[in-house]
GUKE-366487 format. One record per residue (C-alpha): residue number from 1; x, y, z. Coordinates in Angstrom, 3 decimals, always signed. Each point is the difference from the previous one (the first is absolute). Example, Ala and Ser with C-alpha at 12.3 -4.5 7.8 and 13.67 -1.06 7.14 Angstrom:
2
NODE 1 +12.300 -4.500 +7.800
NODE 2 +1.370 +3.440 -0.660
//
This chain:
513
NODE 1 +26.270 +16.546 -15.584
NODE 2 -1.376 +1.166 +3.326
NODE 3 -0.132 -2.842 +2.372
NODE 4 +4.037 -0.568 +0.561
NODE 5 +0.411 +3.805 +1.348
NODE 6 -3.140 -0.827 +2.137
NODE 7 +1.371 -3.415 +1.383
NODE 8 +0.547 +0.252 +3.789
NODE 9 +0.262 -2.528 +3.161
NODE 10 -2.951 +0.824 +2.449
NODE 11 +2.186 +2.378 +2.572
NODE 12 +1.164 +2.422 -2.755
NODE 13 -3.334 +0.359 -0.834
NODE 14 -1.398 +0.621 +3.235
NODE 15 +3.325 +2.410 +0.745
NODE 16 -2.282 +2.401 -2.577
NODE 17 -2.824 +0.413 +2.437
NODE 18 +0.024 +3.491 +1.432
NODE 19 -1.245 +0.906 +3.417
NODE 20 -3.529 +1.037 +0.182
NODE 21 -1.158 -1.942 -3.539
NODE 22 -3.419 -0.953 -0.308
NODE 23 +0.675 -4.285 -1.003
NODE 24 -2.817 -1.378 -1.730
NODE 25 +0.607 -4.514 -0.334
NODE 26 -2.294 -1.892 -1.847
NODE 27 -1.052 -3.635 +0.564
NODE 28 -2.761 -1.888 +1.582
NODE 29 +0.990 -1.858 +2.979
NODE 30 +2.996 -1.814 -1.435
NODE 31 -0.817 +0.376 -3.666
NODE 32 +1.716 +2.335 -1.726
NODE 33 +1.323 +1.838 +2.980
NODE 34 +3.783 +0.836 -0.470
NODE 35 +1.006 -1.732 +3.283
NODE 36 +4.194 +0.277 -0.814
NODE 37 -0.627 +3.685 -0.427
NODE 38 -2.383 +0.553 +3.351
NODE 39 +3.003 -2.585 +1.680
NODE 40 +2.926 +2.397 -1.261
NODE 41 -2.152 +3.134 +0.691
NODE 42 +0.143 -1.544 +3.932
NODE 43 +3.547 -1.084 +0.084
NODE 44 +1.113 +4.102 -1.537
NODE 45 -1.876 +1.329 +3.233
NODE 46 +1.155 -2.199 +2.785
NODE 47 +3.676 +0.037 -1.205
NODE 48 -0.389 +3.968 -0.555
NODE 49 -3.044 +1.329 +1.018
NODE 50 -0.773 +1.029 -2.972
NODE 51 -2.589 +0.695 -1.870
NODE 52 -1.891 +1.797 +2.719
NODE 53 -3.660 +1.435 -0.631
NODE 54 -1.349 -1.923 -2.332
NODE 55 -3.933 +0.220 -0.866
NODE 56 -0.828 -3.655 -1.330
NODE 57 -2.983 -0.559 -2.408
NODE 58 -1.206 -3.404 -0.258
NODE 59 -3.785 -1.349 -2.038
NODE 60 +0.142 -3.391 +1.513
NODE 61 +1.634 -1.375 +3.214
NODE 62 +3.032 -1.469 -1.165
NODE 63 +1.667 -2.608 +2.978
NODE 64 +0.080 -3.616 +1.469
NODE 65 -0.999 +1.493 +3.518
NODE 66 +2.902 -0.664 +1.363
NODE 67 +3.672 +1.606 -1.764
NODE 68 -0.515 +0.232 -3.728
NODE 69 -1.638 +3.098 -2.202
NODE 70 -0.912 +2.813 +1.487
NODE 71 +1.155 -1.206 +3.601
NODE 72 +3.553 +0.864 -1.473
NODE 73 -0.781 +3.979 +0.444
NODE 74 -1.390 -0.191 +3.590
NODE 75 +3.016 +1.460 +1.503
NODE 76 -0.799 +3.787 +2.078
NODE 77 +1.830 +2.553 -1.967
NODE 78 -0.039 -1.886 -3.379
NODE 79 -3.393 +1.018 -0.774
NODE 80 -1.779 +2.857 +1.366
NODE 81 -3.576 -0.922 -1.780
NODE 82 -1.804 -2.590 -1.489
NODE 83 -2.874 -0.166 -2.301
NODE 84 -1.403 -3.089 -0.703
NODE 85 -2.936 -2.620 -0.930
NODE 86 +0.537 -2.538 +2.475
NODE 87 +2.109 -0.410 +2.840
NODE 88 -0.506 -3.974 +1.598
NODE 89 +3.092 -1.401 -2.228
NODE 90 +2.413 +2.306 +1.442
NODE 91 -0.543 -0.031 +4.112
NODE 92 +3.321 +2.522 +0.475
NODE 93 -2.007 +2.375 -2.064
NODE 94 -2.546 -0.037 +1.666
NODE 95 +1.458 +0.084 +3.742
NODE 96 +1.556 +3.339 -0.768
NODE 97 -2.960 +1.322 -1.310
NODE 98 -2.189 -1.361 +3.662
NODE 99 +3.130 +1.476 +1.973
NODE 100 -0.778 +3.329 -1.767
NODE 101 +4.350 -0.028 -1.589
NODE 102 -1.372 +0.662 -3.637
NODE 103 -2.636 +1.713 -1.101
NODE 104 -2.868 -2.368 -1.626
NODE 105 -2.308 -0.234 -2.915
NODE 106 -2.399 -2.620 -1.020
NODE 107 -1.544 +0.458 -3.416
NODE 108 -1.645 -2.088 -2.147
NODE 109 +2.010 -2.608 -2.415
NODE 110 -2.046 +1.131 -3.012
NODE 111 +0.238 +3.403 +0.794
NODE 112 +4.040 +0.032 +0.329
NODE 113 +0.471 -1.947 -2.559
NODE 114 -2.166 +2.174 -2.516
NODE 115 +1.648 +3.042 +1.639
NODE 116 +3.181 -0.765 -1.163
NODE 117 -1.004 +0.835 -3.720
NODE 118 -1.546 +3.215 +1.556
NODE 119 +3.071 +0.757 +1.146
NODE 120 +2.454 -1.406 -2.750
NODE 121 -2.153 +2.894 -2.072
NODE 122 +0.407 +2.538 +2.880
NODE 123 -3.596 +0.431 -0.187
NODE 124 -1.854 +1.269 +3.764
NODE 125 -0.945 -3.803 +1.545
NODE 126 -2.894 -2.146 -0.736
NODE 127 -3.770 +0.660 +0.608
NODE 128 -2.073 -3.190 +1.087
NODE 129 -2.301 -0.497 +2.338
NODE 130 +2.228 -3.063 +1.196
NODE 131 +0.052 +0.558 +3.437
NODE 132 -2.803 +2.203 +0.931
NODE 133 -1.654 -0.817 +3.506
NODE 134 +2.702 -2.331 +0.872
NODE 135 +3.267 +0.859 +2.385
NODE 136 +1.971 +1.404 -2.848
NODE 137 -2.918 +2.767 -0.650
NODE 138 +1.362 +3.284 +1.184
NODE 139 -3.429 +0.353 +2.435
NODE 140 +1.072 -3.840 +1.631
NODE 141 +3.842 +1.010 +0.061
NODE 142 +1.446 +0.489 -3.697
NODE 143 +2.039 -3.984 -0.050
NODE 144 +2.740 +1.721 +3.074
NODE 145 +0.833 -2.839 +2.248
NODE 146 +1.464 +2.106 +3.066
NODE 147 +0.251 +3.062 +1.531
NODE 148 +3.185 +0.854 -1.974
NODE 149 -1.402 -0.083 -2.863
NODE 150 -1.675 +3.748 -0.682
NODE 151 +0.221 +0.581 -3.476
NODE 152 -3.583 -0.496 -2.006
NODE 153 +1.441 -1.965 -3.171
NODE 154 -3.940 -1.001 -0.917
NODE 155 -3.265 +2.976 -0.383
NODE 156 -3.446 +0.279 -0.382
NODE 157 -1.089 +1.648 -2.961
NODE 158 -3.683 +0.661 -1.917
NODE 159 +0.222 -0.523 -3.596
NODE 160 -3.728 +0.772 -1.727
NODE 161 -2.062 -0.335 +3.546
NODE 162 +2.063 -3.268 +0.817
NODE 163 +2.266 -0.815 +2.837
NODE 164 +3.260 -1.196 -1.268
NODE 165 +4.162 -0.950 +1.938
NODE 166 +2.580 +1.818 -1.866
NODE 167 +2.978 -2.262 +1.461
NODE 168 +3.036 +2.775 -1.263
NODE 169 +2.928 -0.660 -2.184
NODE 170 +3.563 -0.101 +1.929
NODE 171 +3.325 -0.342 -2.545
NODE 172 +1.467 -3.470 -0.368
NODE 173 +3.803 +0.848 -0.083
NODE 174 +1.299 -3.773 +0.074
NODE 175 -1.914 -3.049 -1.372
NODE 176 +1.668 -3.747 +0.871
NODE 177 -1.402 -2.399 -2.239
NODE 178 -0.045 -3.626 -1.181
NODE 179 +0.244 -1.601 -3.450
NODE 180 +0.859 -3.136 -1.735
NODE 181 +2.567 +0.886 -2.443
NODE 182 +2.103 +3.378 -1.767
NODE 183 +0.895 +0.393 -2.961
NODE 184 +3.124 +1.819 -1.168
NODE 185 -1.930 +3.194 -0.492
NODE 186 -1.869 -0.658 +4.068
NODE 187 -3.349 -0.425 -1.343
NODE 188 -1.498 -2.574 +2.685
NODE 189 -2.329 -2.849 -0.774
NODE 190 -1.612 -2.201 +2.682
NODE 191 -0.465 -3.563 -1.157
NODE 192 +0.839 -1.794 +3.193
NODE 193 -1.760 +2.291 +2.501
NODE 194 -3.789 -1.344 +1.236
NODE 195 -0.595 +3.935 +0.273
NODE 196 +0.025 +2.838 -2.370
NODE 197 -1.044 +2.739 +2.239
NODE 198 +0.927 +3.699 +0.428
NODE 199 +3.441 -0.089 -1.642
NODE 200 -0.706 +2.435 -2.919
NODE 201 -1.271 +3.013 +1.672
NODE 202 +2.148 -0.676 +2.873
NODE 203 +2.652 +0.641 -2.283
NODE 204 -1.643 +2.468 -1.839
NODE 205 -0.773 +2.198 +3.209
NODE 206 +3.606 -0.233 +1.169
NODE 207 +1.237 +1.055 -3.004
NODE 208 -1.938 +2.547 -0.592
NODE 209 +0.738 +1.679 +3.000
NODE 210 +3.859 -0.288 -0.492
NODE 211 +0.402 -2.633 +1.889
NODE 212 +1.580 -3.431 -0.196
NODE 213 -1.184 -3.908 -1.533
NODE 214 +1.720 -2.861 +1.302
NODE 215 -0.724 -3.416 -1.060
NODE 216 +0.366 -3.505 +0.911
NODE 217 +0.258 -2.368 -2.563
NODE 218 +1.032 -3.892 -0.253
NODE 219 +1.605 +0.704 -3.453
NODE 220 +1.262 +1.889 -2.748
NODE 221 -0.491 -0.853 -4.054
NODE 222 +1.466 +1.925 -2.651
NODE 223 -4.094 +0.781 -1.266
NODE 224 -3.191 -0.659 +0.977
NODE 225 -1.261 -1.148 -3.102
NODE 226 -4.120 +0.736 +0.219
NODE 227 -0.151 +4.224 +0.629
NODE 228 -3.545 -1.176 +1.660
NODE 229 +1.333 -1.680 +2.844
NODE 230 +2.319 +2.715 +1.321
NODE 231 -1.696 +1.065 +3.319
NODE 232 +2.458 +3.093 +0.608
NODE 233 +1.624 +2.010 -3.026
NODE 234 +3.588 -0.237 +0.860
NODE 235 -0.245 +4.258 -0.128
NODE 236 -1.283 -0.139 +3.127
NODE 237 +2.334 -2.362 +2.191
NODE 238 +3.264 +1.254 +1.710
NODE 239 +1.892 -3.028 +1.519
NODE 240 -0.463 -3.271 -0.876
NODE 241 +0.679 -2.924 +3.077
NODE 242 +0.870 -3.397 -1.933
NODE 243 -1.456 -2.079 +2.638
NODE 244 +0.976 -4.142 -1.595
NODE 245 -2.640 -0.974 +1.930
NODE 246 +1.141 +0.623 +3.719
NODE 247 -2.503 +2.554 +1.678
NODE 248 -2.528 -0.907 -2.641
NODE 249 -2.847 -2.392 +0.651
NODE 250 -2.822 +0.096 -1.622
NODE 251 -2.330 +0.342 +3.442
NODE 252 +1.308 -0.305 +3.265
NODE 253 -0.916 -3.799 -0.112
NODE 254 +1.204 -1.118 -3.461
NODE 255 +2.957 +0.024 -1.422
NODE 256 -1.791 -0.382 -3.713
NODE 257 -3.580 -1.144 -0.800
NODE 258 -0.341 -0.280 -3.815
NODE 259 -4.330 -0.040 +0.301
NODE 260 +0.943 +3.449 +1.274
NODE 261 +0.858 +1.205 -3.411
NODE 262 -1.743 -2.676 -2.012
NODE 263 -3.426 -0.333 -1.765
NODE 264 -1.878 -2.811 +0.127
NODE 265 -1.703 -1.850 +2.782
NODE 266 +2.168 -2.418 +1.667
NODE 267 -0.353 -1.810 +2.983
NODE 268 -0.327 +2.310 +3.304
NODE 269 +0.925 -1.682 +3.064
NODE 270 -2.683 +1.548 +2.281
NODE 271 +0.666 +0.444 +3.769
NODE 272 -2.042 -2.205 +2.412
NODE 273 -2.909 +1.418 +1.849
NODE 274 -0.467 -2.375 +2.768
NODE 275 -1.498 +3.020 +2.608
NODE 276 -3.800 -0.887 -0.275
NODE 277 -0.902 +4.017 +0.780
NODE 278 +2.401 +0.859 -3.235
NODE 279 -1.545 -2.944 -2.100
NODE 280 -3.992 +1.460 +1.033
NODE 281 +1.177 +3.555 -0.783
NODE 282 +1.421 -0.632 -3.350
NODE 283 -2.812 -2.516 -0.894
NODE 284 -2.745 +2.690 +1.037
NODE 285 +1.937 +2.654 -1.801
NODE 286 +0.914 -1.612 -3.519
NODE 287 -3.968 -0.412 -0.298
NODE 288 -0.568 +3.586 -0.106
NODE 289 +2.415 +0.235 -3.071
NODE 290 -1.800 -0.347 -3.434
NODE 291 +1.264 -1.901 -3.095
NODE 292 +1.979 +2.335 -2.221
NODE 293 +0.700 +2.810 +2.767
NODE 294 +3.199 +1.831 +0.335
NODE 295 +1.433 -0.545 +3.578
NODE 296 +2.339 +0.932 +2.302
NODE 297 +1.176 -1.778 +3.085
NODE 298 +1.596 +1.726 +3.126
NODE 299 +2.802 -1.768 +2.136
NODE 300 -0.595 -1.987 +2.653
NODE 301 -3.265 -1.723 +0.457
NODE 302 -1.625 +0.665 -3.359
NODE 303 +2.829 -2.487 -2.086
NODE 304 -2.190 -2.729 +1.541
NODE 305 -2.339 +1.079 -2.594
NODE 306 +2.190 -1.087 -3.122
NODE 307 +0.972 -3.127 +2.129
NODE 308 -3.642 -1.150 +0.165
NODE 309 -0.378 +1.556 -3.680
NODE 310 +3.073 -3.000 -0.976
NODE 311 -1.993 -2.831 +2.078
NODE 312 -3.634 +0.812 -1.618
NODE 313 +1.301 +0.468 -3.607
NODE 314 -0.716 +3.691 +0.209
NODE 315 +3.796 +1.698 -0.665
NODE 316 -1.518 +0.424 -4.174
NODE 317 -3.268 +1.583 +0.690
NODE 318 +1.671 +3.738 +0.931
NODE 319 +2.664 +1.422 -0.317
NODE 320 +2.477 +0.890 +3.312
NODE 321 +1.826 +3.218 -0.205
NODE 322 +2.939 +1.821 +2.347
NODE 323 -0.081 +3.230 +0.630
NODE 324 +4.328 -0.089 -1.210
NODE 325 -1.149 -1.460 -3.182
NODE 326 -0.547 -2.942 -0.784
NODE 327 -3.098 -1.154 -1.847
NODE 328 -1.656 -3.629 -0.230
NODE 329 +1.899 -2.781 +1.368
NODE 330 +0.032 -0.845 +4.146
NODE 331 +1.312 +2.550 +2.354
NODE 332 +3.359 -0.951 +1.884
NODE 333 -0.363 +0.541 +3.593
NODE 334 +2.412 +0.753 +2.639
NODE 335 +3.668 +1.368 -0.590
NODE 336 -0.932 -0.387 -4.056
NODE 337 -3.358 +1.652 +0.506
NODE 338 -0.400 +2.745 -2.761
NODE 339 +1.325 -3.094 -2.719
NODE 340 -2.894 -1.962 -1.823
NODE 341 +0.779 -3.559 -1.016
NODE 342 -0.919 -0.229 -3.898
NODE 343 -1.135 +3.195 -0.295
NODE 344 -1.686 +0.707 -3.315
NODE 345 +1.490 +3.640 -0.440
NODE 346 +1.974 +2.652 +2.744
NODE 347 -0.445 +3.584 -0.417
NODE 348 +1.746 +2.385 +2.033
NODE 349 -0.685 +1.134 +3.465
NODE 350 -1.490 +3.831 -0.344
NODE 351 -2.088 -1.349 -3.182
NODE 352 -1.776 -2.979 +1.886
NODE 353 -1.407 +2.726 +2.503
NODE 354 -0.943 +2.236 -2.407
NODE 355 -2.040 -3.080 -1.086
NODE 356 -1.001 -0.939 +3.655
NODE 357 -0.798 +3.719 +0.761
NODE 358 -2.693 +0.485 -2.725
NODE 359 -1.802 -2.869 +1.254
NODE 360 +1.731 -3.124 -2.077
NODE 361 -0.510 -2.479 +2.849
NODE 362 -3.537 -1.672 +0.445
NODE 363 +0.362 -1.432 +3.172
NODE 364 +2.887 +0.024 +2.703
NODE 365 +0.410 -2.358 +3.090
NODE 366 +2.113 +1.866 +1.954
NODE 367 +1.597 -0.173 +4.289
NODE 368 -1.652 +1.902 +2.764
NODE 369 +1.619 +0.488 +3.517
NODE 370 -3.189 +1.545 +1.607
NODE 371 -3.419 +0.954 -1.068
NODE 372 -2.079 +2.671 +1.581
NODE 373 -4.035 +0.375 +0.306
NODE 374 +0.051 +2.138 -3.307
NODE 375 +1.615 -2.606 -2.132
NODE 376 +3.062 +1.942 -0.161
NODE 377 +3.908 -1.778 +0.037
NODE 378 +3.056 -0.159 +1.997
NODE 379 +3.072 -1.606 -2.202
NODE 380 +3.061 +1.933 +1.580
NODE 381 -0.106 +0.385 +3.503
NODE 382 +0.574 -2.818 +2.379
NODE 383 +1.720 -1.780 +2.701
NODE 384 +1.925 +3.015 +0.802
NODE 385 +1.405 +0.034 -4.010
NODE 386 -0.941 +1.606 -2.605
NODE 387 -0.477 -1.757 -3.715
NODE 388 -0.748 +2.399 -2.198
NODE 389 -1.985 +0.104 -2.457
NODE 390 +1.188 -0.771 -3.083
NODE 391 -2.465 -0.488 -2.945
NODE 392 -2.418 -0.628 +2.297
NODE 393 -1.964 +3.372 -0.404
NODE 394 +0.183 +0.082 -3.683
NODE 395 -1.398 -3.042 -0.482
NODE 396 -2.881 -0.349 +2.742
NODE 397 -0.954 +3.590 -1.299
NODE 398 +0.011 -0.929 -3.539
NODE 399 -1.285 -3.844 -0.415
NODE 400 -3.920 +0.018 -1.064
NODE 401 -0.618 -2.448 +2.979
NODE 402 +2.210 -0.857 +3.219
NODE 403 +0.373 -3.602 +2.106
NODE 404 +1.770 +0.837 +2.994
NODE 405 +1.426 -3.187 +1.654
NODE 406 +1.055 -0.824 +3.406
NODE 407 -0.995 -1.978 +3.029
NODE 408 -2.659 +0.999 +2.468
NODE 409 +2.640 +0.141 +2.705
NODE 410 +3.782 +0.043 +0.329
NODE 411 +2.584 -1.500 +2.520
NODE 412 -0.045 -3.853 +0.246
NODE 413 -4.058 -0.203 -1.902
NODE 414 +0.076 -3.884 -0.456
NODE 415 -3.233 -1.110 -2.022
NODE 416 -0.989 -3.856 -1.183
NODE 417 -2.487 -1.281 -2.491
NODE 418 -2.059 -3.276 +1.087
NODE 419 -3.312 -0.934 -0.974
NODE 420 -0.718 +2.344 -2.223
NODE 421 +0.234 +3.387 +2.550
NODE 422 +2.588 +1.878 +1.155
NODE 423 +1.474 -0.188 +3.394
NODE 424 +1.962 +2.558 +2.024
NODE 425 +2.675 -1.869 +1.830
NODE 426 +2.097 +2.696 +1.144
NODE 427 -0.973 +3.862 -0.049
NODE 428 +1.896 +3.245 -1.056
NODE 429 +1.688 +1.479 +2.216
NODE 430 -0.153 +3.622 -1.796
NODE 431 -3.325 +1.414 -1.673
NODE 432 -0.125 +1.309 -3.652
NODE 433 -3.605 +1.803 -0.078
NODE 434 +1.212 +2.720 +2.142
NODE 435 -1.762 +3.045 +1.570
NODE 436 +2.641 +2.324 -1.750
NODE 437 +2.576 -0.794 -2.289
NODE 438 +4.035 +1.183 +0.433
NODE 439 +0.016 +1.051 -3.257
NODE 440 -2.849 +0.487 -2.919
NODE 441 +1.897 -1.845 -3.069
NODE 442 -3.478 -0.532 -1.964
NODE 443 -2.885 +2.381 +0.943
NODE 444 -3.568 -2.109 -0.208
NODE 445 -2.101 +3.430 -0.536
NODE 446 +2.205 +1.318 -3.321
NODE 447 -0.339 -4.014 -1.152
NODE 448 -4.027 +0.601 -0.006
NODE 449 +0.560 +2.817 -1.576
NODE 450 +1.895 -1.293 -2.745
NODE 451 -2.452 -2.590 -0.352
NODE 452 +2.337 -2.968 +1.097
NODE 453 -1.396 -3.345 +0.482
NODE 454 +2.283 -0.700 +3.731
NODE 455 -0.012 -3.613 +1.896
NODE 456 +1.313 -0.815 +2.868
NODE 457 +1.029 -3.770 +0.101
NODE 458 +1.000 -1.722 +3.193
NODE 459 +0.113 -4.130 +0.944
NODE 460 -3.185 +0.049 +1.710
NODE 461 -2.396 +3.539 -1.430
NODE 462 +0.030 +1.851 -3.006
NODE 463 -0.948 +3.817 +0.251
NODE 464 -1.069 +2.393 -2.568
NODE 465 +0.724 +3.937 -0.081
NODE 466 -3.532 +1.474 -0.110
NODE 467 -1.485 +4.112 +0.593
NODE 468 -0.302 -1.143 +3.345
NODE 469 +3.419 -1.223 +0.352
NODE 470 +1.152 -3.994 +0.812
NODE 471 -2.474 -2.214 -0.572
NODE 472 +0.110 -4.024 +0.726
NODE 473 -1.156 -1.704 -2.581
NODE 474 +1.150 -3.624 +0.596
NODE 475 +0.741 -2.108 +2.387
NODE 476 +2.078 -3.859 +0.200
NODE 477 -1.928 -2.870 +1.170
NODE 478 +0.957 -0.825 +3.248
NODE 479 +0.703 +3.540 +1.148
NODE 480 -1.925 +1.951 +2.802
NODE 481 -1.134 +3.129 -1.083
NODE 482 -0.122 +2.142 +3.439
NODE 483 +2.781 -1.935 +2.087
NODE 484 +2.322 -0.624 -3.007
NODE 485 -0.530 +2.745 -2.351
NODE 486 -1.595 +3.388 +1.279
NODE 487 +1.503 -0.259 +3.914
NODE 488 +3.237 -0.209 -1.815
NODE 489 +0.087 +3.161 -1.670
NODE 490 +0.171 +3.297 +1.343
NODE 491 -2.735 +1.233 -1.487
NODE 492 -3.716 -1.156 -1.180
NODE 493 -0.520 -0.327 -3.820
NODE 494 -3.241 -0.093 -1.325
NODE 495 -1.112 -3.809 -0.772
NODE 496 -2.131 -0.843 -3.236
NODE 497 -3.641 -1.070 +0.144
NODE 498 +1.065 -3.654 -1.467
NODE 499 +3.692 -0.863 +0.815
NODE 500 +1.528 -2.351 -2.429
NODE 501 +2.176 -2.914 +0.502
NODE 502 +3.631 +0.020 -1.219
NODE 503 +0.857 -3.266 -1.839
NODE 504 +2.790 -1.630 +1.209
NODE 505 +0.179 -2.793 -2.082
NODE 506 +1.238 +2.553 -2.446
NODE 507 +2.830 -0.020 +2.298
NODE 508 +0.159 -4.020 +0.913
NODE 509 -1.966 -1.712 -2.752
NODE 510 +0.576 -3.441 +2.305
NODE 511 -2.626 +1.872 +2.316
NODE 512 -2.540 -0.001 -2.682
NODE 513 -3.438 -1.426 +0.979
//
């Protein structure tokens, strides 16, 4: 029997760490992530200062934007770099990174998390043109956040006359991960967790690079009695943190939600969507998804799509999917997002972009921050932060067609609906067609390229990505086309022969004539 040699509190196994280890700790926001382990890892340096020089490689941003997750290791000396997906959940992070401290990579979710296996079988990276065109192309910056950062961890490479990233292998030499239960040989099963994720080739990669495992668990059991539910072979794992619970939520906003883990299709207590510009976005953008389609929903303004999907009786005619996982059921949102609520199966992080990358999803609705003249996407840069971004690229580079939601303007926009037309009550303060864009997250060209269908879905016009770039297509009832649509952009999109109306009694049936 393994597991009782392996048994440790938290601090002992952090006391293991050695200075200049390159940590690699799973989860998705709260799921999964091993938050007594990231807590201890915290307490070890500001009682010692040590470890010092840590490299940190994360898929997806893990943190309740305030003190949990990731926002443990944001301490100057603890870590010297960070590679990660996404970097809004964990603000520390990502004010050493803007006050140049630590050097800074942003890479693709999809691509770190299918690196790991690259890397677990010490094989040279992964090719993919994930990436190309965007910030994180070598050409537009190679994914470095600051000036500290120098080191080219992502290439350009032509494989048979085609432009491809190699984004290059690094060892793992310490995985912290999260699981459900041991058993007395440390084979790890995760029954309880709404997340499978990375935890196998994290602990793969570590080990094969002689390096260290360290799990949290809530529990130990003498077996785990089906061989197919062990998640992690207990060959691979180190220490093992009994956690009873403390440290060991299932998200950062629930303690336990069985529909996490449970088949089925229960009741979902949907969120209300009482903001009239979120309730026409969603409406316009749920008709553009087909019975039967495969879809994926960003965070943020594109859940109002399954919300109005619930009221219209459409939640069974596709199937919602999560980039962590999940497949069927309704998305969680917030601190749970990355969970489904009755999902119909979960497969693990890595294999759900493999599916994502080859083109799985038929249609995404997805966030935008900024749109330029070309029909090209800003998701990470603004307000003086910077997001990240997260599966973002995979997803808008891979899905057969592409919704992107957001209002026409941001900063205080206040719309109404009377009579049938849409009113402007209060404008924008900031625009989001822009001249020039902070930071190319989606590139409109390579989408026409690639043959993408691309819409751009506000409250009041609908634009389509064309060879000529943006081009309106519709417009609300009620709305002025020079004063309140093309004098508030930054630039002058080309305007179809025969505009079409948006319906928005899609959006408020009671306005229905």
């Amino acid at each position: 029997m393994r597991a009782p040699s392996l048994v440790c509190s938290a601090d002992e196994a952090i006391a293991t760490i050695p200075d200049g280890a390159c940590v690699a700790v799973g989860g998705f926001v709260g799921a999964a992530h091993p938050e007594l382990l990231t807590a201890a890892l915290e307490r070890r340096f500001l009682a010692s200062g040590a470890p010092t020089d840590l490299t940190l490689y994360y898929c997806a941003g893990q943190g309740d934007r305030g003190e949990r997750g990731l926002n443990h290791l944001a301490h100057r000396g603890l870590v010297r770099r960070v590679v990660g997906g996404h970097w809004n959940l964990a603000p520390k992070l990502g004010a050493l990174a803007l006050a140049n401290e630590i050097e800074a990579y942003n890479f693709p979710q999809g691509v770190l998390c299918v690196l790991l296996r690259e890397i677990a079988a010490k094989r040279p990276g992964i090719f993919t043109k994930v990436g190309l065109n965007t910030f994180i192309d070598p050409i537009h910056g190679g994914g470095r956040l600051n000036s500290r950062t120098t080191e080219a961890l992502v290439e350009r490479v032509e494989l048979d006359g085609e432009t491809w990233l190699r984004y290059k292998a690094m060892p793992i030499t310490v995985g912290l991960i999260r699981a459900t239960t041991a058993d007395r040989q440390g084979n790890l099963s995760m029954e309880r967790e709404g997340f499978i994720g990375e935890v196998l080739p994290i602990a793969q990669a570590a080990k094969n690079h002689g390096g260290l495992v360290i799990a949290q668990v809530e529990r130990i059991v003498d077996r785990i009695d089906d061989p197919k539910a062990v998640r992690v072979p207990g060959i691979l794992v180190d220490r093992i943190v009994v956690s009873d619970g403390e440290g060991h939520d299932q998200t950062f906003s629930e303690a336990f939600q069985p529909a996490f883990v449970e088949a089925g299709m229960g009741e979902v207590a949907m969120p209300a969507l009482d903001a009239p510009e979120r309730r026409l976005i969603g409406a316009r953008a749920l008709q553009e998804i087909p019975s039967d389609s495969i879809v994926n929903l960003g965070i943020g303004l594109p859940e109002a799509v399954a919300v109005l999907a619930a009221e219209t009786g459409r939640l069974a005619d596709f199937t919602l999917t999560v980039e962590s996982g999940p497949i069927g059921g309704v998305p969680a949102s917030g601190l749970s997002f990355g969970c489904s609520y009755y999902p119909e199966a979960m497969i693990d992080h890595p294999s759900q972009f493999d599916f994502y990358d080859g083109g799985g999803i038929d249609i995404a609705a997805l966030g935008a921050v900024e749109i330029d003249a070309e029909g090209s996407v800003n998701v990470t840069h603004f307000a003086g932060r910077f997001a990240g971004i997260g599966g973002f690229a995979n997803i808008s580079q891979a899905a057969r067609r592409i919704v992107f939601c957001c209002t026409f303007r941001a900063g205080d926009l206040e719309v109404a609906v009377e009579d049938g037309r849409l009113q402007i009550v209060g404008e924008g303060k900031h625009p989001k067609f822009v001249r020039s864009l902070e930071n190319v997250s989606f590139h409109g060209p390579s989408a026409l390229a690639r043959g993408q269908q691309v819409l751009y879905v506000t409250e009041r016009a609908v634009f389509e990505l064309s060879p000529q770039g943006l081009r309106l297509v519709e417009i609300a009832p009620g709305v002025d086309l020079q004063s309140q649509i093309l004098e508030q952009m930054e630039f002058t999109p080309e305007v179809a022969a025969s505009l079409g109306q948006i319906d928005l009694s899609a959006a408020f049936p009671s306005q229905r004539r």
